[in-house]
N, C-alpha and C positions, 0 to 999 in steps of 0.2 A: 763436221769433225774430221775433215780429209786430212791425211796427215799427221792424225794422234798417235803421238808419241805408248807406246805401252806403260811407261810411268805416269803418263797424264791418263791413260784410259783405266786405271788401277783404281785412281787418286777419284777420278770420278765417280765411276762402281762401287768405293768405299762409302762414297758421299751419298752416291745414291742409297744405297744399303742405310746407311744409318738414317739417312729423311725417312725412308719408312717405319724402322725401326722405333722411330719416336713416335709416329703416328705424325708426324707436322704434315700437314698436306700443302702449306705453302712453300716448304723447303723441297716437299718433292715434285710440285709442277713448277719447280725452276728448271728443274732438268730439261725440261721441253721445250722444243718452239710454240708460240702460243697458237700456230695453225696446226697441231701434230693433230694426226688423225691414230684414234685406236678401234683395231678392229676383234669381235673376241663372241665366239656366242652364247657366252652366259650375259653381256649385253642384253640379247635380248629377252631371255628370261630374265633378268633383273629390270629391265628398265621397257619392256615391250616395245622395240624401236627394232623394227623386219629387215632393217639393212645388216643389224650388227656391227656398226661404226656411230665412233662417237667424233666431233670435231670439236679443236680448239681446246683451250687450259679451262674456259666456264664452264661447257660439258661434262668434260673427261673429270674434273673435279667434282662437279656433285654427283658421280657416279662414286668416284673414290671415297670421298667422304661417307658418302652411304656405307661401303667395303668399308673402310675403318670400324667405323660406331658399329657394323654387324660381327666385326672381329677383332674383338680387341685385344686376341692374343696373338695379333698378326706378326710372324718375323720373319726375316731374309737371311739365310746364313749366304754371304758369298763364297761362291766355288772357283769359281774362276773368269778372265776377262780376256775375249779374244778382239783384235781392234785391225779392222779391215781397215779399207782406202776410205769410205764413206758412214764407216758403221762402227760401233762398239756391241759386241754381243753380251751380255753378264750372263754368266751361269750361277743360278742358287739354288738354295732347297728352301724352300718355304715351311710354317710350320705345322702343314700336316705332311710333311715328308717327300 
């Protein structure tokens, strides 16, 4: 993403926001490169894996999928979108606040 434009990194974070929002989980691991590493430690209490990292779009998706189906009042309001040299950060609130 080096070099995104703040109208492109808006238009993205919109996008992203509303793939979750639908619950599609194929429209939200488009977002990704298919080698994206996520790291996070309710991983490991969800999924008992002692690193805390999940790799790739198979992984990280049947992780998500599971998230989905366990909440299915899941939403993203976006807050705002800050878009460095290599990164796009999205600020939301999610829907326990």
């Amino acid at each position: 993403m080096s070099g995104m434009r703040p109208e492109d990194a808006r238009r993205f974070a919109a996008q992203w926001a509303a793939a979750w929002n639908a619950h599609d989980l194929d429209r939200i691991l488009s977002h990704y490169a298919d080698d994206f590493v996520m790291r996070s430690p309710v991983i490991v209490q969800m999924t008992g894996e002692s690193s805390g990292s999940l790799r790739g779009k198979a992984a990280v998706g049947a992780y998500w999928g599971r998230a989905l189906a366990a909440f299915p009042g899941l939403r993203f309001e976006l807050l705002d979108v800050l878009c460095g040299m290599d990164s796009v950060t999205i600020y939301y609130q999610g829907h326990r606040g």
